[in-house]
py3Dmol code that shows the C-alpha trace and the ligand (Angstrom):
import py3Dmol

protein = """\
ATOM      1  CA  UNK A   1       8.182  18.914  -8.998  1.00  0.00           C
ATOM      2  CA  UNK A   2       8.319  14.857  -8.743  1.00  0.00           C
ATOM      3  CA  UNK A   3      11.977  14.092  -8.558  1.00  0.00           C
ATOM      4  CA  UNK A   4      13.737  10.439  -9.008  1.00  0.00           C
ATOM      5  CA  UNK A   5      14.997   8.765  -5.660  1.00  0.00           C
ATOM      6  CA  UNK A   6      18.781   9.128  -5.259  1.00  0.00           C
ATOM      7  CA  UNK A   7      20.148   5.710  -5.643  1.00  0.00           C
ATOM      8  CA  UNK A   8      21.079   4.922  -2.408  1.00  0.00           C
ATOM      9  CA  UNK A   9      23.766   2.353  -3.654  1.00  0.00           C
ATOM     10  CA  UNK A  10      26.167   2.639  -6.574  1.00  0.00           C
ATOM     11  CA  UNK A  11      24.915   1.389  -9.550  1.00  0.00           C
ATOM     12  CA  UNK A  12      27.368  -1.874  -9.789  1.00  0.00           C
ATOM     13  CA  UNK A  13      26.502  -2.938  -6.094  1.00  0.00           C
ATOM     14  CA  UNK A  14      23.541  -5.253  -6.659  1.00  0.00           C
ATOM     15  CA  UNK A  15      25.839  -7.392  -8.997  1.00  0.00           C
ATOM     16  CA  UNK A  16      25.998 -10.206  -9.783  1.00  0.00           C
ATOM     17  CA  UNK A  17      21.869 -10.456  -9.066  1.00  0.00           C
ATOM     18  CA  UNK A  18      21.119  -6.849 -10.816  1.00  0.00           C
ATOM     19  CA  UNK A  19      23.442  -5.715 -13.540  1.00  0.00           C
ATOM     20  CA  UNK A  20      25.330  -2.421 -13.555  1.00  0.00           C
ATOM     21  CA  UNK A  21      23.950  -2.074 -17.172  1.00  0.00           C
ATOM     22  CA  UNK A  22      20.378  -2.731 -16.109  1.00  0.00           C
ATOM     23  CA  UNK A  23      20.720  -0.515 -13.516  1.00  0.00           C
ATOM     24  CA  UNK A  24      22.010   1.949 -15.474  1.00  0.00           C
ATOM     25  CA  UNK A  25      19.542   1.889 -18.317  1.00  0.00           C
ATOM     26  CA  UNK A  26      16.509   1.115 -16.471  1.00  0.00           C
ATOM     27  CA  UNK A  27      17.036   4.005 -13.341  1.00  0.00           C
ATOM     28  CA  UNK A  28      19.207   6.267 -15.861  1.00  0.00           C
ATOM     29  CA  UNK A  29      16.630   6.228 -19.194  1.00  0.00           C
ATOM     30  CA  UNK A  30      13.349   4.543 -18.585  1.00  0.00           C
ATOM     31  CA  UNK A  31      12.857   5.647 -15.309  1.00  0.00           C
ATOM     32  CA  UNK A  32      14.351   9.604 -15.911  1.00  0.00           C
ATOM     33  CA  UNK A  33      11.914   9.516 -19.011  1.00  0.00           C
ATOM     34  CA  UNK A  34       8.879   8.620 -17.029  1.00  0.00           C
ATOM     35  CA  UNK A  35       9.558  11.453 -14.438  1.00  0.00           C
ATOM     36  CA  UNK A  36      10.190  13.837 -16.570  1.00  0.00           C
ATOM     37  CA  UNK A  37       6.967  13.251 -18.591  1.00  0.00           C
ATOM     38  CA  UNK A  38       4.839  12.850 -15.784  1.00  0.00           C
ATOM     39  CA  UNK A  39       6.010  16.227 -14.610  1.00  0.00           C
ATOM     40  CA  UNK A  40       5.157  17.317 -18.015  1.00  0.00           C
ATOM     41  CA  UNK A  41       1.718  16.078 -18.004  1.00  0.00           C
ATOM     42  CA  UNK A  42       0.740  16.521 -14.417  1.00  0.00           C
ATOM     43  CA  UNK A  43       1.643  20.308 -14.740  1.00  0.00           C
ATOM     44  CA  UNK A  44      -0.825  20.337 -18.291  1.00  0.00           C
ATOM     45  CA  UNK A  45      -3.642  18.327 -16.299  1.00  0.00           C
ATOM     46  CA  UNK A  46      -3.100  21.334 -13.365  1.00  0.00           C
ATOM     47  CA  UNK A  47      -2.648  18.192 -10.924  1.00  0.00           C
ATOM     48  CA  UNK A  48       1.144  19.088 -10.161  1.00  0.00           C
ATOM     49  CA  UNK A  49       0.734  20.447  -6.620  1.00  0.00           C
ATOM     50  CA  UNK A  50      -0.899  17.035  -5.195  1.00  0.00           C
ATOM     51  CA  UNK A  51       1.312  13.828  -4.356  1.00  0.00           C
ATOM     52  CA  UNK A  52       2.003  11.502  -6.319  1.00  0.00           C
ATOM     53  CA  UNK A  53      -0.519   9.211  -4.241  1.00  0.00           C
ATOM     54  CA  UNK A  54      -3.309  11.890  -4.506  1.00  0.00           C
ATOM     55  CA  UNK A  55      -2.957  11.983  -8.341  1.00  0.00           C
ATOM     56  CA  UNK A  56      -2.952   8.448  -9.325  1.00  0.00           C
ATOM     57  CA  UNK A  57      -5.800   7.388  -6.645  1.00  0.00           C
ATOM     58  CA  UNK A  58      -8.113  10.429  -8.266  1.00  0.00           C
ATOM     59  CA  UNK A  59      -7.537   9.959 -12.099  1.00  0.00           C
ATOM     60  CA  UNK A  60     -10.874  10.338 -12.918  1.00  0.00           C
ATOM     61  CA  UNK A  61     -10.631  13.640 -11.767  1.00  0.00           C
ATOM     62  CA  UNK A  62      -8.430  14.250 -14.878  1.00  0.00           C
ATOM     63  CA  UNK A  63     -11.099  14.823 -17.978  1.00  0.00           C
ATOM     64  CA  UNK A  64      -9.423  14.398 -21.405  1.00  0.00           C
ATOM     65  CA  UNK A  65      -9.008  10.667 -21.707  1.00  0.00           C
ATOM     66  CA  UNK A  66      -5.776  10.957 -23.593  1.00  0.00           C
ATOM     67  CA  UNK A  67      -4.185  12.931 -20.811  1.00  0.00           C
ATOM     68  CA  UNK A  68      -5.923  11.187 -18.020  1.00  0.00           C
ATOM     69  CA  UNK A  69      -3.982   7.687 -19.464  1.00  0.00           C
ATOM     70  CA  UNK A  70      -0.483   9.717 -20.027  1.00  0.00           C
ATOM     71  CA  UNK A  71      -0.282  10.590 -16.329  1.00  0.00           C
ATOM     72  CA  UNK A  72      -1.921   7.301 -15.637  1.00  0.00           C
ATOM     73  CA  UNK A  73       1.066   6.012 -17.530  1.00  0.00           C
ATOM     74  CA  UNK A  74       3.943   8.065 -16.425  1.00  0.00           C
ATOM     75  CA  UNK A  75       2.850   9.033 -12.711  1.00  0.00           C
ATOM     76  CA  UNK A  76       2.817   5.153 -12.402  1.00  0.00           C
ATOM     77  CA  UNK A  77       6.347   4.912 -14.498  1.00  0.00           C
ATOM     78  CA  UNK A  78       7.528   7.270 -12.001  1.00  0.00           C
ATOM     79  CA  UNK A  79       6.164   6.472  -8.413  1.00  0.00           C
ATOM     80  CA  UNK A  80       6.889   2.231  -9.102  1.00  0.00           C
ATOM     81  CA  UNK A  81      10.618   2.824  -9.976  1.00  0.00           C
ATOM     82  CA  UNK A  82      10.974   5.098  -6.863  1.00  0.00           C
ATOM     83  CA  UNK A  83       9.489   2.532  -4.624  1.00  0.00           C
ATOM     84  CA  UNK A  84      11.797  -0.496  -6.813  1.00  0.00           C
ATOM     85  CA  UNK A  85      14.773   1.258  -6.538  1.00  0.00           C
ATOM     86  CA  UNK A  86      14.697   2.640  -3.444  1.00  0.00           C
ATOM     87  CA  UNK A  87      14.173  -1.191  -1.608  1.00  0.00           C
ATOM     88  CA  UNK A  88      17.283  -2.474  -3.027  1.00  0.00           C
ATOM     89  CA  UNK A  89      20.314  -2.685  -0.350  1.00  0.00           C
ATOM     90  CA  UNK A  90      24.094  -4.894  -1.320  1.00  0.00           C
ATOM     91  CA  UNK A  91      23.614  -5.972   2.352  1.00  0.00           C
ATOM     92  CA  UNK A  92      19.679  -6.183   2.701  1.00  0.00           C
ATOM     93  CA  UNK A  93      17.837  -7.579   5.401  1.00  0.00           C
ATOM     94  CA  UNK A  94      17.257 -11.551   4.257  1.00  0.00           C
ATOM     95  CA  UNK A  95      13.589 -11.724   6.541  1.00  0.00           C
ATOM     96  CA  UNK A  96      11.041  -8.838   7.978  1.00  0.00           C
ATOM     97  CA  UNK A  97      11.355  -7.952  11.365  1.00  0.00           C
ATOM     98  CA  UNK A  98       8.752  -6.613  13.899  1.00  0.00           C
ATOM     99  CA  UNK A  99       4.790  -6.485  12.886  1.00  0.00           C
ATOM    100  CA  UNK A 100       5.653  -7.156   9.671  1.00  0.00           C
ATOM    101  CA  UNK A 101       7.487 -10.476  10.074  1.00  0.00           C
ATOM    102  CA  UNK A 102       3.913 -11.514  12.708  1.00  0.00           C
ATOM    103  CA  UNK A 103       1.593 -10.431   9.817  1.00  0.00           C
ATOM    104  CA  UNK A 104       3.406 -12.674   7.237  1.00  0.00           C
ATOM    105  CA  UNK A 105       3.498 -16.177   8.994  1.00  0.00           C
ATOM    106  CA  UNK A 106      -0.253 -15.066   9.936  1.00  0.00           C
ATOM    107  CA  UNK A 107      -1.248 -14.596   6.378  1.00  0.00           C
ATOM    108  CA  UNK A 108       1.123 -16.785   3.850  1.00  0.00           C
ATOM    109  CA  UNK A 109       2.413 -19.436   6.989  1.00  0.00           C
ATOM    110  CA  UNK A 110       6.085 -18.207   6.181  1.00  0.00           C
ATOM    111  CA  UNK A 111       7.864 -15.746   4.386  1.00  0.00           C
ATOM    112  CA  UNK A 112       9.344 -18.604   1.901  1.00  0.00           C
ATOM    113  CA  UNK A 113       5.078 -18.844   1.523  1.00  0.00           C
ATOM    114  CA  UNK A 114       4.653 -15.151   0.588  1.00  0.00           C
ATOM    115  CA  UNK A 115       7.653 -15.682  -1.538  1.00  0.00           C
ATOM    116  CA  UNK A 116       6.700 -18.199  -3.946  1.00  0.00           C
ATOM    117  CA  UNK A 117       3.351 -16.488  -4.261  1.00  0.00           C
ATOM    118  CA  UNK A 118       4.823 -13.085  -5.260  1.00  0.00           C
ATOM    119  CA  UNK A 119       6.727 -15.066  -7.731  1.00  0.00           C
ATOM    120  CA  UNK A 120       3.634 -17.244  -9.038  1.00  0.00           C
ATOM    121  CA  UNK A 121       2.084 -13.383  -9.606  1.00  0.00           C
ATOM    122  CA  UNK A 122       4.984 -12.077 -11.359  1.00  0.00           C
ATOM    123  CA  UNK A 123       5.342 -15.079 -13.573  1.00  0.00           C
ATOM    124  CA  UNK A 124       2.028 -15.034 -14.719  1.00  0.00           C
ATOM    125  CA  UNK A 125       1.533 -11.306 -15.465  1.00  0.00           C
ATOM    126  CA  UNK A 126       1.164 -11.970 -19.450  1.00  0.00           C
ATOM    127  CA  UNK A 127       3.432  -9.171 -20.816  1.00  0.00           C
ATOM    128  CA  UNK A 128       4.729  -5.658 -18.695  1.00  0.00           C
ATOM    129  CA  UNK A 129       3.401  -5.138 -15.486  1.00  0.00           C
ATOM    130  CA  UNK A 130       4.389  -5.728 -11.552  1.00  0.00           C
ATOM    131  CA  UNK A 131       3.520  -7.741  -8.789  1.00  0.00           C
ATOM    132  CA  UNK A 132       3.152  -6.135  -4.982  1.00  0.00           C
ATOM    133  CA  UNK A 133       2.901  -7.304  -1.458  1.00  0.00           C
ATOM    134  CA  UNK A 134      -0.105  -3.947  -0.553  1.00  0.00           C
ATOM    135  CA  UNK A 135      -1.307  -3.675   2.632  1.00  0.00           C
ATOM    136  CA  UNK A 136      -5.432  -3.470   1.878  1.00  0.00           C
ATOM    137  CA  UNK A 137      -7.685  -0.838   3.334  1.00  0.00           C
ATOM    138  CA  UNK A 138      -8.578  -3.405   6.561  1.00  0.00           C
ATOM    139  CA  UNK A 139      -4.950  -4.253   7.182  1.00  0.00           C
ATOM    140  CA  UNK A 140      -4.536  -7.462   5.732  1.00  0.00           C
ATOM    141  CA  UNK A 141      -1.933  -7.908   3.338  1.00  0.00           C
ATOM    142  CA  UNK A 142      -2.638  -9.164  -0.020  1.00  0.00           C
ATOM    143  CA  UNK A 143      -0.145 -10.421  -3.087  1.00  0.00           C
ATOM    144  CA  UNK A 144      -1.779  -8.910  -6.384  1.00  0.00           C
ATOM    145  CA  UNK A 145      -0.338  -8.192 -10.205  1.00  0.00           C
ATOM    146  CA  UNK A 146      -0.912  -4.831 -12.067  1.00  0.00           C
ATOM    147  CA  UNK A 147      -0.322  -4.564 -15.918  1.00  0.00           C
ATOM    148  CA  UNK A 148       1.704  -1.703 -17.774  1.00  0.00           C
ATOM    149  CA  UNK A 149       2.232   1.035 -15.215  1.00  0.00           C
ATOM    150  CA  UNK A 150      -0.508   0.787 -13.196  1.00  0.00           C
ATOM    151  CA  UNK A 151      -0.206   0.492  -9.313  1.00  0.00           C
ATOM    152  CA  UNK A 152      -2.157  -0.319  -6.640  1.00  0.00           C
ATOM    153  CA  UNK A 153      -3.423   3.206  -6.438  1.00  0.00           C
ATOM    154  CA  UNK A 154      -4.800   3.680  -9.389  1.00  0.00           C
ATOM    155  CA  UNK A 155      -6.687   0.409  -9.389  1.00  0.00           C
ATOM    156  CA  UNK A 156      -7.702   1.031  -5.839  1.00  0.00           C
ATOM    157  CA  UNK A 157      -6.488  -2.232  -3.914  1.00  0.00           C
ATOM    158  CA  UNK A 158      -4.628  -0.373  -1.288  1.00  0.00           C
ATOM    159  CA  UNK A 159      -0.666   0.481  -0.282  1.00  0.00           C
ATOM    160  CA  UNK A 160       2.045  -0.837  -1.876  1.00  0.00           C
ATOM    161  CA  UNK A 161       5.273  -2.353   0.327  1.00  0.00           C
ATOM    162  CA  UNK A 162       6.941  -4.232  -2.065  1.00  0.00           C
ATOM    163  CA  UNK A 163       7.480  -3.759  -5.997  1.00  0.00           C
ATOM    164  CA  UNK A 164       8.677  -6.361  -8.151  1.00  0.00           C
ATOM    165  CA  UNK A 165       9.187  -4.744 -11.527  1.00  0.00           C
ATOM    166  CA  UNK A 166       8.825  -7.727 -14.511  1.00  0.00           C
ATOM    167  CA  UNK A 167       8.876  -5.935 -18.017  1.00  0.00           C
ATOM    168  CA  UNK A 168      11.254  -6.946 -19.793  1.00  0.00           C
ATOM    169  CA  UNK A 169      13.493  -3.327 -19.132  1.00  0.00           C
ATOM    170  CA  UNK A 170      14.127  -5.088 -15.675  1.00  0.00           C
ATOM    171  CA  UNK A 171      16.374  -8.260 -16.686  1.00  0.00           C
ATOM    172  CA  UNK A 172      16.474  -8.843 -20.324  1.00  0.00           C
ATOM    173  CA  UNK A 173      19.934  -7.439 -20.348  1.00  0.00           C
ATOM    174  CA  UNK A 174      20.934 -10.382 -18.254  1.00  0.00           C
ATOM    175  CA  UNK A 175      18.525 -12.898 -17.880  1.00  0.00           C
ATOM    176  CA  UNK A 176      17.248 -12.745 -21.758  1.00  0.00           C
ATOM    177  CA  UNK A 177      14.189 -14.504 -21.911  1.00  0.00           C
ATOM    178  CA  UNK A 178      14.501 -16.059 -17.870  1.00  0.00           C
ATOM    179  CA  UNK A 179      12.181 -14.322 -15.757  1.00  0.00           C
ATOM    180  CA  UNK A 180      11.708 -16.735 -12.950  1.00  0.00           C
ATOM    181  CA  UNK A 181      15.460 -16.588 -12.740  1.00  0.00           C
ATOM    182  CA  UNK A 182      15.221 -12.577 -12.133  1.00  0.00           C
ATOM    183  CA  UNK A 183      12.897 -13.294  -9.656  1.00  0.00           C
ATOM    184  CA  UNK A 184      15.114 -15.105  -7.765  1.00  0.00           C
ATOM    185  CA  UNK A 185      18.078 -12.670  -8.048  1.00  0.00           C
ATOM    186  CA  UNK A 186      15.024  -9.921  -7.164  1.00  0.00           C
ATOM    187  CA  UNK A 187      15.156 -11.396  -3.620  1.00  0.00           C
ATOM    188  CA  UNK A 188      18.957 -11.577  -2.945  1.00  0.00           C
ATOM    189  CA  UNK A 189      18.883  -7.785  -2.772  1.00  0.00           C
ATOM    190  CA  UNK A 190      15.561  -6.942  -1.776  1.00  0.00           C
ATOM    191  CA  UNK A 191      15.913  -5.344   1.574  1.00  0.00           C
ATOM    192  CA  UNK A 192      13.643  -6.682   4.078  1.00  0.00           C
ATOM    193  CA  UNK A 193      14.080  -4.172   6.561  1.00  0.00           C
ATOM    194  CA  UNK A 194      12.612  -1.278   4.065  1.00  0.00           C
ATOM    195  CA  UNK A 195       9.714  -3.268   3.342  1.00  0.00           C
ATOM    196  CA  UNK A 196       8.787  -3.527   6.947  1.00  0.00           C
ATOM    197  CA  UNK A 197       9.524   0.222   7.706  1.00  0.00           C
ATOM    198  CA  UNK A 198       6.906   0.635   4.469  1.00  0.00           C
ATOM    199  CA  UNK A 199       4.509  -1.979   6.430  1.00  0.00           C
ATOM    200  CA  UNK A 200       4.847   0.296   9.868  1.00  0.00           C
ATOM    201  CA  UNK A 201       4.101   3.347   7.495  1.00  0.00           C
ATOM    202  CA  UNK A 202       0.876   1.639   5.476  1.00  0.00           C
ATOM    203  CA  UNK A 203      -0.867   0.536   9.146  1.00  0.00           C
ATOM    204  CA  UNK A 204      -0.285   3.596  11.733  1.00  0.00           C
TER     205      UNK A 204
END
"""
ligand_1 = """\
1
LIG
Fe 10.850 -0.744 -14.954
"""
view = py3Dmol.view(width=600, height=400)
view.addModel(protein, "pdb")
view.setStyle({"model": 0}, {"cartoon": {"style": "trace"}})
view.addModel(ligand_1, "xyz")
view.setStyle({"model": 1}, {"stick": {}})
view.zoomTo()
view.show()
């Protein structure tokens, strides 16, 4: 049984940046929906006893096309919003720490670097989709867009660490039609600190 995360913050404490509405909707609605569904379809694919990870790396394993793309489509749903809600803190950590913070200035040259070029990939993903910080399958760390649902797992480009949701569900509430200026507000609450415990998790 895939379960939702357990906000671990009450739905009005990212405000002002994220909206108790949006918060609400998107974690309360979109997200239950996509859980529930990919429990639905994972159990009718007989996939429902492997992780989440397992299922979405090994679609093809999945033969009916129509039911390979609705777990494609909800497993993804379902796995990105944990991962998005779950790095969110009121009082985040404003920089990595630790192997993470050494493998960013390595890579980018700073984290303000790394920054602009997660938001230059979440700008320019044409329509619903994310952008992610993954950890590839040498170590290095690489900023990369996915469309729809889709995840670094299913399109094979490593480990997520970071998930930067951009369809619309994410900040039209508040931000309308502005989503460089969601972006932004994305970063006030993103907590540094989980990201690197994700980073120490992807590389040991
Ligand atoms: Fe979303």
């Amino acid at each position: 049984m895939f379960e939702q995360i357990t906000l671990p913050y009450a739905t009005d404490a990212l405000e002002p940046h994220i909206d108790k509405l949006t918060v609400e909707t998107h974690y309360g609605k979109h997200h239950k929906t996509y859980t529930a569904t990919f429990n639905e379809k994972a159990t009718e694919a007989g996939v429902a006893d492997k992780t989440a990870e397992e299922i979405l790396s090994n679609l093809e394993s999945i033969e009916d096309v129509a039911l390979r793309n609705a777990v494609k489509n909800n497993g993804g749903g379902y796995y990105n919003h944990n991962m998005y809600f779950e790095q969110f803190s009121p009082s985040p950590a404003a920089a990595p720490t630790g192997a993470l913070e050494a493998k960013i200035n390595e890579t980018f040259g700073s984290l303000d670097e790394l920054k602009a070029k997660l938001k230059t990939a979440a700008t320019t993903r044409f329509g619903s989709g994310w952008a992610w910080l993954v950890v590839k399958e040498d170590g290095s760390l690489e900023v990369t867009s996915t469309a729809n649902q889709d995840n670094p797992y299913t399109e094979h480009m490593g480990v997520p660490i970071l998930a930067l949701d951009v369809w619309e569900h994410a900040y039209y509430l508040k931000y309308m039609n502005l989503r460089p200026s969601y972006i932004d507000a994305f970063f006030n609450v993103l907590d540094w600190a989980k990201v690197s415990a994700k980073y120490d998790e992807a590389v040991k």
